[in-house]
N, C-alpha and C positions, 0 to 999 in steps of 0.2 A: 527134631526131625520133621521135615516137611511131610504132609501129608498126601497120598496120592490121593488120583483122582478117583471120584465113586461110579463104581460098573456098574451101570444103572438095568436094572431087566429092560425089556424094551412094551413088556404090557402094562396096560394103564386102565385104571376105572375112574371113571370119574363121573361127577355128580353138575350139572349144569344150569346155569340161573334160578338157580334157588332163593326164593324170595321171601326174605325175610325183615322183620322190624328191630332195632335194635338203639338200644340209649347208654352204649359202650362206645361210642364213635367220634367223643368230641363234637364241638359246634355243628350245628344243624345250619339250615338255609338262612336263618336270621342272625348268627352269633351267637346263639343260645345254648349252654354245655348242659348235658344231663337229660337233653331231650329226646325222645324217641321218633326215628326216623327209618325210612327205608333203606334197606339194601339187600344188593344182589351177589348172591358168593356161587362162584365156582372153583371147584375143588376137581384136582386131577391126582391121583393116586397112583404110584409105578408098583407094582409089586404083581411076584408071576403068579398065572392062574392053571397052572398046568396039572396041577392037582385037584383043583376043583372041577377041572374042565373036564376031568378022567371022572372022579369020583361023584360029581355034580352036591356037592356036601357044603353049606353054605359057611362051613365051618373051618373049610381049608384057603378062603380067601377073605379080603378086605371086602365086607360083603355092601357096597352100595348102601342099601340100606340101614347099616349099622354107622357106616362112615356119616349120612342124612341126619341120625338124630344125634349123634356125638357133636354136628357141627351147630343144630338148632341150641342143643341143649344150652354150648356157649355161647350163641348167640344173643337169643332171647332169655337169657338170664337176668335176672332184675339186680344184679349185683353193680350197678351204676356207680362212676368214680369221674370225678370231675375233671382230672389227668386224662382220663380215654382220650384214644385217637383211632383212625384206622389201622395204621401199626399195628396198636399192641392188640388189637381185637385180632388181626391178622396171624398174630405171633400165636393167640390162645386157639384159633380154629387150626392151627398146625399141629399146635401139640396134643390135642384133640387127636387128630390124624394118629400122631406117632404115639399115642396111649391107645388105640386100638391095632398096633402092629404095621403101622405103615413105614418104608423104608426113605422113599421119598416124597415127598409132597410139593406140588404147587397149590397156593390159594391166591384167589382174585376177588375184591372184594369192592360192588359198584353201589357207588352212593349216588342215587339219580337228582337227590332233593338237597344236596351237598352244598350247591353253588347254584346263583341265582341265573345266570346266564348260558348254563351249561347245561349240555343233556347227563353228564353225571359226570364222577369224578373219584377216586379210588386210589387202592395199589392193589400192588400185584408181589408174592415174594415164593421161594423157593427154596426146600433144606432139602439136606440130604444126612440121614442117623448115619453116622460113623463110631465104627469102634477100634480105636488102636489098642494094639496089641497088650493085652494085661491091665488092659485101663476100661472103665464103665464106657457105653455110648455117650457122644456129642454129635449134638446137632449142627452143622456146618450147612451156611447159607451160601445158596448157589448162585440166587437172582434177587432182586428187588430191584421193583421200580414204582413210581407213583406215576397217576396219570390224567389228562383230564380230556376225556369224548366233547366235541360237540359244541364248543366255545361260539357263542354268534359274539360277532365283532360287526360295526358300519364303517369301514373307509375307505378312502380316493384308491382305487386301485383297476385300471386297464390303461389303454393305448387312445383309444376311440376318445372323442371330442367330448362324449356326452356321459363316458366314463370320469371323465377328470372332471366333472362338474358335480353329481351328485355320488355319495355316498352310497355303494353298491353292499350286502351281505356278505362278509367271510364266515366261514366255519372251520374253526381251528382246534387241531387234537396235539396234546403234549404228552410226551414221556420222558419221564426224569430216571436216567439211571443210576444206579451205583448204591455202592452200600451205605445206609443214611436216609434214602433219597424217598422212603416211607414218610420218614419224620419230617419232609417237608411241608412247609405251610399253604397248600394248593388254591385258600384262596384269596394269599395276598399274591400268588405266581399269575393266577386266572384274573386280578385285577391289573397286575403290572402289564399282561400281553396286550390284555381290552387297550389299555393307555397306548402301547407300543402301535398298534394297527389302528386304532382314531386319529390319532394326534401327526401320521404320519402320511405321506402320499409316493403310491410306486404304479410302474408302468406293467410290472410281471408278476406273478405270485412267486416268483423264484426269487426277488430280490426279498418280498413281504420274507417268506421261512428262510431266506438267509439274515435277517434282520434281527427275527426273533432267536434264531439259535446264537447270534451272538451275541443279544442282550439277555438270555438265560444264561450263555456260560461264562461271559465276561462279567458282565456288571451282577448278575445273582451268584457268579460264583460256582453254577453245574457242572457236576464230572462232565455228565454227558448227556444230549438229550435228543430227542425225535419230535420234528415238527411235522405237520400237516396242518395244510390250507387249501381250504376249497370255496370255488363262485357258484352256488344256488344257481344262481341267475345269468350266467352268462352265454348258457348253451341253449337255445331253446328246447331241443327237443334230447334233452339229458341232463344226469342230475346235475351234468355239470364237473368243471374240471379241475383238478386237483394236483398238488404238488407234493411230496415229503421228504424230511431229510434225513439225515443223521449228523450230528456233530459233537465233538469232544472239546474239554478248554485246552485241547494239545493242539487242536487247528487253530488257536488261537494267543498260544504260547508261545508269540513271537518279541524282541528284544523290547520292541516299542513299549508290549504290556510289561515286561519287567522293569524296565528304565522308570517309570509312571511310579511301579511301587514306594519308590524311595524320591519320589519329583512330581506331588499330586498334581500341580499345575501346569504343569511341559508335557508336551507331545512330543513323538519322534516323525521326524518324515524325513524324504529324502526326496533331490531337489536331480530334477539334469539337467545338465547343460552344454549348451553348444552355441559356437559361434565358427563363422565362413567368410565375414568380414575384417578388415583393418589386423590390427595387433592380435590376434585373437589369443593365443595363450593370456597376455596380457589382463584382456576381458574378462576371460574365465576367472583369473586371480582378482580383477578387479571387481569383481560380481559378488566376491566372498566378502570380501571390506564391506559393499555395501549393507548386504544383509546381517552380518555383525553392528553396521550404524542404527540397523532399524531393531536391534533387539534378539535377530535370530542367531542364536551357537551356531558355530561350526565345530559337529564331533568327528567327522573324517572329511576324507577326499578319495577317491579311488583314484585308477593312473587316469593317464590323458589320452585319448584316442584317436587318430585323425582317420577320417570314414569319410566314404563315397557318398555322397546325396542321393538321396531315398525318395521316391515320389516327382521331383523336379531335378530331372538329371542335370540340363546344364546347367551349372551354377559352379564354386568352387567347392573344393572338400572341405568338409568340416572338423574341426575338433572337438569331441564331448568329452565328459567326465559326467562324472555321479558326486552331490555330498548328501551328507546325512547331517542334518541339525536338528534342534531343540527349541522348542518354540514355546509359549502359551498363550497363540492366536489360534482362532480359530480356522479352519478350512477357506473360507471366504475371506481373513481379515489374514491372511498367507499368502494367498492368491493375490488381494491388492499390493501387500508387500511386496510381490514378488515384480508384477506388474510394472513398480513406483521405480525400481531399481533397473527394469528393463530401457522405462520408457523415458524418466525425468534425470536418473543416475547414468547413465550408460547410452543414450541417445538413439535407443532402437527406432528406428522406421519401418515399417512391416508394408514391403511391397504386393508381395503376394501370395497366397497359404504357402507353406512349405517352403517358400523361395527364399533367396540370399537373408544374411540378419547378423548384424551385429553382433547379437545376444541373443540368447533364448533360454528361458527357464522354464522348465515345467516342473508341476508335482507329480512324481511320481504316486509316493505313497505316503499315507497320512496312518497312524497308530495303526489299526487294522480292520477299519471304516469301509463301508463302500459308500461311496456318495455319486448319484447321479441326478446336476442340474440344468440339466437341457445342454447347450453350447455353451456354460459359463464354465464350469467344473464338473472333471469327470475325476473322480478316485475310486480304485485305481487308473493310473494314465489307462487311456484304452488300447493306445496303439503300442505298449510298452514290449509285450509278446511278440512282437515280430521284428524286435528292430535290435541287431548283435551289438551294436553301440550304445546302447541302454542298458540292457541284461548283462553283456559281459562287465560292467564295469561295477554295475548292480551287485554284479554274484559277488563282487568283492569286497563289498559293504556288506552285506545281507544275505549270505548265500543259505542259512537256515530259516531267513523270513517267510511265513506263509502266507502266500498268495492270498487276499481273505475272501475272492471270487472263488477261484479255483481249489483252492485249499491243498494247492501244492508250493514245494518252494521254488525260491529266485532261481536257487543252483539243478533242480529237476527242471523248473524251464531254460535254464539256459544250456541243460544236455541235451533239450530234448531240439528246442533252434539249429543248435553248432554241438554234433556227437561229435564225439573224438572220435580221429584217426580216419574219419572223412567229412568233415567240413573244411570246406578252405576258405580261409577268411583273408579279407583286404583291410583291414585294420592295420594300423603303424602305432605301436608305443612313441609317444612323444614326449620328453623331458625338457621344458622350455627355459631357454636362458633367461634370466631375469633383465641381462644389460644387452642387447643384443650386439654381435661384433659383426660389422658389415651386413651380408648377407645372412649370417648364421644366430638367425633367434630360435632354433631351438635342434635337438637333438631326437634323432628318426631311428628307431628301432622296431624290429620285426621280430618281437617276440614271442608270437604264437609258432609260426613255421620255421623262425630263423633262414630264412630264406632270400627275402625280398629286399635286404637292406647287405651296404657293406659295411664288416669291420672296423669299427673306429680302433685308429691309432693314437695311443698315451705314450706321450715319448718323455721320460725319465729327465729329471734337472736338476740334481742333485746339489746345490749351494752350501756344503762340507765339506769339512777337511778330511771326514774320518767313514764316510760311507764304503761299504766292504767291497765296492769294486769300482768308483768312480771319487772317490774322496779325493777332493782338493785338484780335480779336473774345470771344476767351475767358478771359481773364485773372483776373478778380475771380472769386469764390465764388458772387456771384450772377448773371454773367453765365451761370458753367458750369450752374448749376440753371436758370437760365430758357430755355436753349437745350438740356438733356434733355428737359425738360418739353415743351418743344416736341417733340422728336424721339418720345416715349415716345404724345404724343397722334397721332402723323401713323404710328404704326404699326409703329417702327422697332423691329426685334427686336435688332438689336446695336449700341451705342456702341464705338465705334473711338479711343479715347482717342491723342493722338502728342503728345510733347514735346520734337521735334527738324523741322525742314523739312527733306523732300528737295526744296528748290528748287535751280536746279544752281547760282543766283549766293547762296544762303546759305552760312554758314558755322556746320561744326561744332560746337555748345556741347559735346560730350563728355558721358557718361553721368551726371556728378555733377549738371550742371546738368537735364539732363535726368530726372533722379531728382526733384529739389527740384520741377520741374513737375508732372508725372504721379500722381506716389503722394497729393500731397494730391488732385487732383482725385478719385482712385479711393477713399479712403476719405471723401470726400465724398458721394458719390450712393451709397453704401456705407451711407452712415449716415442715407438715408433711405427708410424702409421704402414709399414710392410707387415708387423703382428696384427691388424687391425680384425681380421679372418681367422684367427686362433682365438680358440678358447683357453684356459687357466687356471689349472686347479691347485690347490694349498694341501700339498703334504701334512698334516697336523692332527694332532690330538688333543690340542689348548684350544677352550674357544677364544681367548684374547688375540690369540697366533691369526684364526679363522676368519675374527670379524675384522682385525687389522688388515688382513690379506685380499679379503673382499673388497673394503675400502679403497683401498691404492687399487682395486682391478681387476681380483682376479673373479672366477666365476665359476667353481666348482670347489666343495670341501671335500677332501679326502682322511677321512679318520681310522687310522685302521685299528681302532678301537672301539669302532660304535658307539661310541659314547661314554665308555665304560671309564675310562681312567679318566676322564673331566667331566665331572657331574652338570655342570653348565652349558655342554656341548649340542645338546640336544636341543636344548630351548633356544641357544643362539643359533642354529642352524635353523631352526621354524622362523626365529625371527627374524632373518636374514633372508628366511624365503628363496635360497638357491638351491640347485641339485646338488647331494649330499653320497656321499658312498659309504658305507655302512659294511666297513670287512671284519670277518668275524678272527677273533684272537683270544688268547687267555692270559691274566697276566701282564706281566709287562715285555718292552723288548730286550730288558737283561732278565726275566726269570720265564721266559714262557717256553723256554728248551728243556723246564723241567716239567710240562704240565700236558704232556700230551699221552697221556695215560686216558682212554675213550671206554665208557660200558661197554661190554662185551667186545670190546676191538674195533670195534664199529663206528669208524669216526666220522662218516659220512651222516646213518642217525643224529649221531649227536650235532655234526656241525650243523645240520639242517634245523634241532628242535633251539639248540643256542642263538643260530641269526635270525630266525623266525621269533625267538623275542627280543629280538632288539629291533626287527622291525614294528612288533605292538608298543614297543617302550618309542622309540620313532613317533608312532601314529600317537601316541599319549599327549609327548611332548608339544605336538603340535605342527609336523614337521606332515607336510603331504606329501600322499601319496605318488604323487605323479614328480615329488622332487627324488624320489627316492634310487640308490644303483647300488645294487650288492655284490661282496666280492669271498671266498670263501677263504679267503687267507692261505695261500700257498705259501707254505715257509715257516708260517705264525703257529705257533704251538702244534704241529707236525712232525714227524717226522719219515724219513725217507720212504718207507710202502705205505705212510698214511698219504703223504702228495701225489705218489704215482696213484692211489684209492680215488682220489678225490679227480685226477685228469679222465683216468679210467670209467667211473661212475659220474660225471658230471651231468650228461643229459636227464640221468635219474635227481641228482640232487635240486637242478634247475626247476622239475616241475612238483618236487616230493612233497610240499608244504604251500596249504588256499595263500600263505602268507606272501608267496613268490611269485603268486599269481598276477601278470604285466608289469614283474618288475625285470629291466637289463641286468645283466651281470659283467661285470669287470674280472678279469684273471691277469695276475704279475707274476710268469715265471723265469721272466727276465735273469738269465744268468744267476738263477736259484746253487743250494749246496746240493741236493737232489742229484741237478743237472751232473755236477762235479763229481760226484760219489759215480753216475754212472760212465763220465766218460775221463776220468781224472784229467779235467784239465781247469786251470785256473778259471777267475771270474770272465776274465775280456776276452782269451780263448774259449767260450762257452753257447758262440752264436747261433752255432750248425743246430746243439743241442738244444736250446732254446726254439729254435726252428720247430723243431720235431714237436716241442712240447707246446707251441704257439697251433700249429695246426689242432692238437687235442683237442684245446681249448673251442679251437673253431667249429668244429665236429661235434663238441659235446654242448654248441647252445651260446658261448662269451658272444657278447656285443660289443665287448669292448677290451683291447689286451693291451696291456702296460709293458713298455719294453724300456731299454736300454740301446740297441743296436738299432735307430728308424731304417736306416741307410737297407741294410739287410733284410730285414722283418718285414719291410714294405713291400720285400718279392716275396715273402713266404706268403701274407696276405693274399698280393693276386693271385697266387696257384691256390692258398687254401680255399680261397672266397668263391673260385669258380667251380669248387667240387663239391666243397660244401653249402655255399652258400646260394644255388642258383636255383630260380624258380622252373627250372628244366625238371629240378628233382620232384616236385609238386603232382609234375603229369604222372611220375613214374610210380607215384606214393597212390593216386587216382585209380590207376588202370588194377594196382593189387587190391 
């Protein structure tokens, strides 16, 4: 049973700078154990006086005086052991306390001759006598901490010209908390700071005690601890100005210091980037190869973002992205890297600050370092807080990284730039084609507001005999060309190429057969330059199917397994490097009509915690960010009120998971059984229906819907797009 907490009275006696000699204390000012030294104890005592206060009876309180020679007694006792510390002297002048009736006690205890550099140096600790219920008292500690007053330090520290030349006086005080934090060795702490502030040169005393707090809780390893730093000398007519802090190794428990545990030589940092010139998707991708030629991991990529110019408005929009890799260069020897690949890999010309650029890489963030060196390297970026193009993509790497200036995270600054539900952003999710067709190198999504972009249309091409509503409609060469033709006239921006049914009464042909289908269609409408403005996507769950299919042409993997049923899929999608759709199913397409049994019914939770790990299994594999489109499997291990759950709830499922965060989503509920069940009518009579359930879609967030009917679906689009989709609603979202 846990213990509550102790009603402490609120009167207190206490006994103050009592000074005393004592050779219970551990090493003296030279190293010397066993020798007698100074110190200074104060003792504060809770216990009520409400009875002596009546009676004046010296006998009904903790009487000061008695408390004085109970603490000398231990003190200056000659019972010397060469184990003493402050501590356990601390520990004996308590229980002292609590052998003359005291309930609670504080004791502080100042060793002035302690440490050679210091005006003293000590702890501090705290109990409280508990007694639970049919059990003797124990003494439960409240507080402990170790401390050190008065540290003179000499080094580089102001602004002024004449500051950065000689070595100015600090005086620095530490507090070490937590339980243990007695038993610390104060003065190899009080040698390692002297080290930390000579060896070191700052413009603020804020960067000096943020320096030193993180080299006490990171590199010494402190729960938690309290700095102060003051200039003697820098005010004339005062004693001079001062800083302090407080810090925990939870302000510093970010992935970088865990990653390091098990990778003593690798740093983590994370890299932006952006380009406004040429191919730029391209770049971006190309930027990554380079820094893999030099040594640097690539452990993610956020999406891709195309943003308005910040500081130099005319110029063109830009695209960023954020990665995060692994390094064991140093801050400066990352920078050159980074530089080598801007300038000598990638051909950056740097016209004028801020203005047009090929490339652009900066460091964001390095382990959880601050570093400031003039105009060469600033960590953290400086300008990275203000700019939605860096943080938003940030938060999606790193959205529990702490700040190591601020001491907040990526994802609290980046509520705090763009709050929800009134920030309006002009950012476009970008999915870039890797082959570009004609005009169209890359795919424009408005994923934040779903407002600003239209509808892409995926028009269904079914190259089977046995698909459950279009089998054996596509077969001959010119069937396939006269049903693009059609799709290409009704507006359709992506063919959806498949040569396999997921009907659940078909049966598997296997990937050979499935090859034999596919790849001729694809270099078919390949080899005519009126397809030349469509993009191409491969129906598939084989990566042999995928990377053949890419080959001959196409430019989009569609798996509606995630990866799941081809263990190979994932890696050959990374390393194929195209945009990938990732819909979530269970099963296969002959058993998944038996697996749509959801905890507690809730098939929206579950699909959401299911495809949010295929997209970590995605980002594992190698497979980026910004190639990624998610799709929540209407049909696929569902059934009839789980699909109407999933059309009905889609705005909630689009944003339920950081994992979804700028990623599109795709919905097929092209002449579904759903559809049929409510309106009984077959697959081809199902367009009205399908209508109805394509607007959902649009309403609830798709960027992208998969059909069957272009012809038809291309008017529902312009009615849906102009109700849902228009940035008219933006003002009206404003004014509430």
């Amino acid at each position: 049973m846990s213990q509550p907490p102790p009603i402490l009275p609120p009167d207190v006696i206490s006994v103050r700078e009592l000074t005393l000699k004592t050779s219970k204390a551990g090493l003296d000012t030279w190293h010397r154990a066993g020798r007698s030294q100074p110190v200074t104890v104060d003792a504060w005592v809770r216990s009520p006086v409400a009875v002596a206060g009546i009676s004046d009876l010296v006998s009904e309180s903790v009487h000061y005086g008695t408390l004085t020679k109970a603490i000398i007694k231990v003190v200056e006792s000659n019972d010397a052991r060469d184990d003493g510390t402050p501590r356990k002297l601390a520990d004996e002048v308590m229980a002292s306390a609590f052998g003359i009736g005291a309930e609670h006690v504080r004791v502080r205890l100042s060793f002035p001759k302690k440490l050679l550099r210091a005006d003293s140096a000590g702890v501090e600790v705290a109990k409280h006598k508990y007694t639970p219920y049919g059990s003797d008292p124990v003494n439960v500690a409240v507080d402990e901490k170790a401390f050190i007053e008065g540290l003179h330090a000499f080094g580089i520290i102001g602004v002024n010209p004449w500051e950065r030349v000689e070595k100015q006086e600090v005086v620095v005080g530490v507090e070490m908390h937590g339980p243990g934090s007695g038993d610390i060795d104060v003065v190899r702490v009080a040698d390692d700071v002297v080290n930390v502030v000579e060896r070191a040169s700052y413009q603020t005393i804020e960067a000096l005690v943020s320096a030193l707090a993180r080299f006490l809780c990171v590199e010494k390893a402190l729960d938690k601890v309290t700095v102060k730093a003051e200039k003697p000398r820098a005010i004339a007519f005062a004693r001079g100005p001062a800083v302090q802090i407080t810090r925990s190794r939870r302000y510093y428990s970010t992935e970088a210091t865990r990653f390091r545990q098990n990778n003593e030589n690798e740093h983590i940092a994370y890299l932006g980037m952006g380009s406004n010139l040429g191919e730029r998707a391209a770049l971006l991708s190309a930027a990554l190869i380079e820094l893999e030629k030099r040594g640097i991991r690539i452990l993610g990529t956020s999406s891709m973002y195309e943003s308005a110019p910040m500081y130099v408005e005319n110029q063109p929009r830009f695209l960023n992205a954020v990665c995060k890799v692994a390094t064991t260069m140093t801050p400066h020897e990352l920078l050159a890297a980074v530089q080598d690949v801007e300038k000598n890999a990638l051909g950056r010309i740097k016209l004028i600050d801020k203005g047009p650029r090929s490339i652009d890489l900066d460091i964001l963030l390095y382990d959880d370092i601050v570093l400031r060196d003039g105009k060469i390297l600033s960590i953290p970026h400086l300008l990275m807080l203000e700019r939605e193009f860096v943080l938003r993509p940030l938060a999606q790497l790193a959205p529990d990284y702490i700040h190591p200036v601020t001491c907040t995270t990526i994802a609290e600054h980046f509520e705090r730039l763009c709050p929800p539900n009134e920030f309006l952003s002009d950012l476009y999710t970008v999915v870039p084609v890797k082959q570009p067709r004609g005009p169209i190198n890359q795919l424009m999504f408005d994923t934040i507001h779903h407002v600003h972009t239209a509808t892409h249309l995926m028009a269904i091409l079914n190259v089977t005999p046995d698909s459950f509503s279009d089998g054996g409609d596509h077969i001959s060469p010119d069937d396939i060309l006269e049903t693009a033709r059609e799709f290409v006239a009704n507006k359709a921006t992506i063919i959806d190429i498949g040569g396999q049914s997921t009907n659940p009464k078909s049966v598997n042909p296997g990937p050979e057969v499935e090859l034999d289908r596919v790849v001729p269609a694809i270099k078919l409408l390949r080899a005519h330059q009126e397809f030349d403005n469509i993009l191409i996507s491969i129906d598939s769950y084989y990566a042999s199917v995928a990377r053949a299919a890419i080959e001959a042409g196409a430019d989009i993997i569609n798996d509606v397994s995630a990866g799941l049923l081809d263990p190979s899929m994932l890696t050959t999608a990374a390393e194929l490097d195209v945009p990938t759709i990732l819909m979530h199913m269970r099963g296969t397409p002959q058993t998944m009509v038996k697996l749509t049994k959801y905890a507690n019914g809730d098939v929206i939770t579950a699909v959401a915690d299911e495809l949010a790990e295929r997209v970590r299994a995605a980002e594992t594999a190698g497979i980026k960010r910004w190639n990624m489109i998610l799709d929540p499997g209407l049909g696929f291990a569902k059934n009839f009120e789980q699909n109407l759950s999933i059309l009905r709830e889609l705005k909630f499922l689009v944003h339920s998971r950081r994992e979804f965060d700028g990623l599109p989503w795709l919905l097929g509920p092209s002449r579904k059984g759903f559809i049929g069940k409510l309106t009984g009518r077959e697959p081809k009579d199902r367009i009205a229906g399908t209508g109805a359930a394509i607007s959902a879609c649009i309403a609830g967030g798709a960027e992208i819907v998969r059909v069957h009917d272009v012809k038809e679906i291309s008017d529902v689009l312009a009615v849906a797009d102009m109700i849902y989709r228009n940035p008219a609603s933006l003002a009206v979202r404003k004014r509430q």
